[in-house]
TORVEX-634684 format. One record per residue (C-alpha): residue in three letters; x, y, z. Coordinates in steps of 0.001 Angstrom, whole numbers, padded with zeros to 6 digits, always signed. Last residue first. Layout:
<pts>
ALAXYZ/...
</pts>
This chain:
<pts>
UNK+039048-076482+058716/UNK+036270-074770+060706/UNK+038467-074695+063861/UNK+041467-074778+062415/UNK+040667-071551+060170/UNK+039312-070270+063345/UNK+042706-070788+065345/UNK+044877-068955+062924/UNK+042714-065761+063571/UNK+042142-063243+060556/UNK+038858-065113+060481/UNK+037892-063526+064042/UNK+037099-066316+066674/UNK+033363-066815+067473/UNK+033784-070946+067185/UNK+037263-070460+069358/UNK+035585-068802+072063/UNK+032311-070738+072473/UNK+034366-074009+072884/UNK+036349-072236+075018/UNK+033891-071670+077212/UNK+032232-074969+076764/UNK+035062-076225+077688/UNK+034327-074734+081198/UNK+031040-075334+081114/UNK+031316-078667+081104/UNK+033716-078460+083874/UNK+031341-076756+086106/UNK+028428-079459+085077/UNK+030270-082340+086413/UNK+031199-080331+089587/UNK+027616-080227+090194/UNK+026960-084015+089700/UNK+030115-084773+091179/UNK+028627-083543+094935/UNK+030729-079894+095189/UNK+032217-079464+098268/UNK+030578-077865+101700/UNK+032831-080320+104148/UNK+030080-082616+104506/UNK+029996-083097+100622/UNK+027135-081407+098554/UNK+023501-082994+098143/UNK+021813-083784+094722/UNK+020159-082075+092241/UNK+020679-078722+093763/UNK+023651-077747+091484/UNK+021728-078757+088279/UNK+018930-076793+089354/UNK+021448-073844+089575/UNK+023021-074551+086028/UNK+019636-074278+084540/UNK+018959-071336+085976/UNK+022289-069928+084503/UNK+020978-071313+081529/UNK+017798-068958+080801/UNK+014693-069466+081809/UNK+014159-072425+084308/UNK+010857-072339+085736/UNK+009044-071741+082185/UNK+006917-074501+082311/UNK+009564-076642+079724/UNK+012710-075161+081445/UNK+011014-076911+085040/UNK+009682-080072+082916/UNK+013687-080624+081392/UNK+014816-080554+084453/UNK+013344-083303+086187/UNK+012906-085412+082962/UNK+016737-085254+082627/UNK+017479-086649+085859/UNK+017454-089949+086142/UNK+017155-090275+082618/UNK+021082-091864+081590/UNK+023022-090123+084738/UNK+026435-089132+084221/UNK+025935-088930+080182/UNK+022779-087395+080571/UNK+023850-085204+082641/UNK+026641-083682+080261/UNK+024419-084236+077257/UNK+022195-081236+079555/UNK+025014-079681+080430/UNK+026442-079299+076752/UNK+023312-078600+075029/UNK+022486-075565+077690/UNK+025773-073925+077547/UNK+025948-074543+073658/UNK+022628-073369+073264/UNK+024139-070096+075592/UNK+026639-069001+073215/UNK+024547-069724+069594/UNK+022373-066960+071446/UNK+018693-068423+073210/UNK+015249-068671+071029/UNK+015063-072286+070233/UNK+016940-073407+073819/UNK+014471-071928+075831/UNK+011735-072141+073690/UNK+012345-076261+074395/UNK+012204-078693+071473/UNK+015926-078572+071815/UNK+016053-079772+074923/UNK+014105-083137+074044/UNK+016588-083896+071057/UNK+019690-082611+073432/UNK+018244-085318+076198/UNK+018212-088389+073746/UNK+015591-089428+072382/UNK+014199-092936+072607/UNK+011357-092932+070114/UNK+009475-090036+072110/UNK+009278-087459+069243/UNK+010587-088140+065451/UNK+012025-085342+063780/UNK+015347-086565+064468/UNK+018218-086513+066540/UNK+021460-088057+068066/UNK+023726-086349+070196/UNK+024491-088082+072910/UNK+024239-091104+070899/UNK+026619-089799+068401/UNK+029051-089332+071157/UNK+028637-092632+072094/UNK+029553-094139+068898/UNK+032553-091974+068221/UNK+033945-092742+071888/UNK+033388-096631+071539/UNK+035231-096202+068453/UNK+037749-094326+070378/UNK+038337-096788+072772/UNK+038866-100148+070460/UNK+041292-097854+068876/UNK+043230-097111+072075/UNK+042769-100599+072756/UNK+044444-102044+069688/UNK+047280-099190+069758/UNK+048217-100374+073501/UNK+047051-098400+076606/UNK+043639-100138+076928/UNK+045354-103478+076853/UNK+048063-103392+079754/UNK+044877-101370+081274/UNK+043032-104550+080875/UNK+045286-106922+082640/UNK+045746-104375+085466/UNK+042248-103618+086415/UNK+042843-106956+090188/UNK+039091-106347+090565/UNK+037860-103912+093297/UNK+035262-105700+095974/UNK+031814-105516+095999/UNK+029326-105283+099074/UNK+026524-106637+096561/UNK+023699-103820+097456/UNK+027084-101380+097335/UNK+028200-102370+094139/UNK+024526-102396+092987/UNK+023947-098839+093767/UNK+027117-098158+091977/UNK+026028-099857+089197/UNK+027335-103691+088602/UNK+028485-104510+084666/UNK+031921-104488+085262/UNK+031558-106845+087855/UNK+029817-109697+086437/UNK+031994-109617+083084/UNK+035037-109824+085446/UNK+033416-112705+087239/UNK+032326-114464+083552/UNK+035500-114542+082400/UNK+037585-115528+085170/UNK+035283-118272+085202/UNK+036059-118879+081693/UNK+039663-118335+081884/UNK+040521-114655+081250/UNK+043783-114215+078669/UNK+046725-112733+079855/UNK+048624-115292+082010/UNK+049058-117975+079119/UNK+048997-114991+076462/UNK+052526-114028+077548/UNK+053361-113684+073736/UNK+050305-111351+073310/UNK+048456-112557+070097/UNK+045386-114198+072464/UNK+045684-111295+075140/UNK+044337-108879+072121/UNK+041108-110759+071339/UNK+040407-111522+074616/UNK+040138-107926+075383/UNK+038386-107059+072125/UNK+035887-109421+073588/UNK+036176-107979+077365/UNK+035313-104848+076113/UNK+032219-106225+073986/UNK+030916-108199+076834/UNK+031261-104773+078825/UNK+029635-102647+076241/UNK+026344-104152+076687/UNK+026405-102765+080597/UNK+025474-099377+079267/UNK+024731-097648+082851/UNK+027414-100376+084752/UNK+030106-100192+081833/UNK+029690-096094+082211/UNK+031550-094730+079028/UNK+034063-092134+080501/UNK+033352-089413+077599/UNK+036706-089981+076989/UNK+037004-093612+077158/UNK+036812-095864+080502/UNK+034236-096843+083141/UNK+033637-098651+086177/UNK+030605-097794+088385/UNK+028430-094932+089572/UNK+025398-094936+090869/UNK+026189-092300+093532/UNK+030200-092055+094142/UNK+031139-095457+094428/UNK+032747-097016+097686/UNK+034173-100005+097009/UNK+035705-102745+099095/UNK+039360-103243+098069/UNK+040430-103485+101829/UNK+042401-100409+102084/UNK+038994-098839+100889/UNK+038350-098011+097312/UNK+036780-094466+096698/UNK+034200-093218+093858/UNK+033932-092838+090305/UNK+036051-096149+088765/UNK+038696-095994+085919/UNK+039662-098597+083886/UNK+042732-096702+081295/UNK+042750-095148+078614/UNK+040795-092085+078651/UNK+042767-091192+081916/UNK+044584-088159+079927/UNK+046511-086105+083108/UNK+045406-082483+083524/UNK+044401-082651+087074/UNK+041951-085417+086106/UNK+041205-085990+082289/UNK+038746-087748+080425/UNK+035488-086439+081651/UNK+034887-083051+082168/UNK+037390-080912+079732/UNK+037809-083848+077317/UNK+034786-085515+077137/UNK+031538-083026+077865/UNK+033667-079812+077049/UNK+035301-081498+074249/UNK+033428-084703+072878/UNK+030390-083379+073085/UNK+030947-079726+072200/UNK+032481-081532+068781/UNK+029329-083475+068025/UNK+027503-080307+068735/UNK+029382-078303+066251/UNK+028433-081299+063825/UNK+025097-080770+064143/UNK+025289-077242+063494/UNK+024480-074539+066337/UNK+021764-071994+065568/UNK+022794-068859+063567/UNK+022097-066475+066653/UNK+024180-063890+067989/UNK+022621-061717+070116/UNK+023484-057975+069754/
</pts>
């Protein structure tokens, strides 16, 4: 029998920040990189970067894209500032103006415009010292809680900026699939749009809107064909994105359908 109670808004708050943070974003091999500048791509022995599509620095655990939301860089850098200025060895900490306005420049850059701009690596140390203290693990997660809302964010309102889950849910698809597969679909689709903004959303969203795409699984395979695999056959990040998604989104279904004699679903709904 299909379950379906429909997925509450605060159940999709939690998918975000799990299977589309945690699971997919905010870790590698296991290790929490939430807090610290990270950057999607390669950096040659020379510092010149090599980003991984349009891809540029980022940090949190949804890995908050400076170059796709570049008004969080000024506000980085603030808190940043902030922080170096009560640091005993604020002499060295704290930008200069120039320094300033050079760091601001290059956190900002996409990926396409890191390669347009032949850009090199900035010396990330300064502002790791800061993203792994109290203040910047703070500064993170508010950043985190604000751009999970976004993610998630609707209303009854069409086309005023809505995000992809608003636009997805509109969808038959989504309106008549199990609790189970909403959260498959909600979390790739937040997952994308987190990578990507709209590049791709629109794409998708038309094929599950003509009836294309029926069910997620056909979802997941126009997700995998979005954009070309490596030469040696492995998965472009897009696609690899998506996998990890769905593995927290796994769990994610596993622990909300977990028996009430189970110590893990009081937790869950606790």
């Amino acid at each position: 029998m299909t379950s379906r109670t429909g997925l509450t808004q605060n159940e999709l708050k939690a998918l975000a920040y799990f299977a589309v943070g945690v699971t997919s974003e905010g870790s590698i091999g296991g290790r929490d990189v939430s807090y610290r500048l990270s950057f999607a791509g390669n950096v040659g022995r020379d510092g010149l970067m090599e980003p991984a599509g349009n891809s540029g620095y980022s940090f949190g655990t949804l890995q908050i894209d400076l170059g796709q939301h570049p008004n969080v860089a000024p506000e980085f850098l603030d808190a940043y500032q902030a922080w170096a200025t009560r640091q005993p060895d604020h002499a060295t900490l704290k930008f200069s103006a120039s320094e300033y306005t050079a760091t601001l420049t290059a956190l900002q850059r996409t990926g396409h415009a890191m390669e347009d701009d032949h850009a090199y690596d900035i010396d990330r140390s300064r502002l790791n010292r800061f993203l792994a203290t109290e203040t910047g693990q703070n500064f993170v997660h508010a950043l985190d809680t604000r751009h999970v809302a976004g993610v998630t964010a609707v209303d009854v309102t069409a086309r005023n900026g809505d995000s992809a889950l608003e636009r997805l849910q509109r969808t038959p698809l989504y309106q008549q699939a199990s609790d189970a597969d909403q959260a498959r679909l909600a979390g790739m689709f937040m997952k994308l749009q987190n990578q990507s903004n709209n590049l791709y959303v629109p794409r998708l969203l038309s094929r599950v809107t003509s009836g294309e795409y029926s069910s997620a699984d056909n979802v997941k395979a126009g997700i995998d064909g979005l954009m070309r695999n490596g030469r040696n056959g492995s998965s472009d990040f897009i696609e690899s994105g998506a996998d990890n998604t769905l593995r927290g989104t796994a769990l994610f279904n596993l622990l909300r359908a977990a028996s009430t004699t189970n110590p893990l679903s009081e937790a869950w709904n606790t």
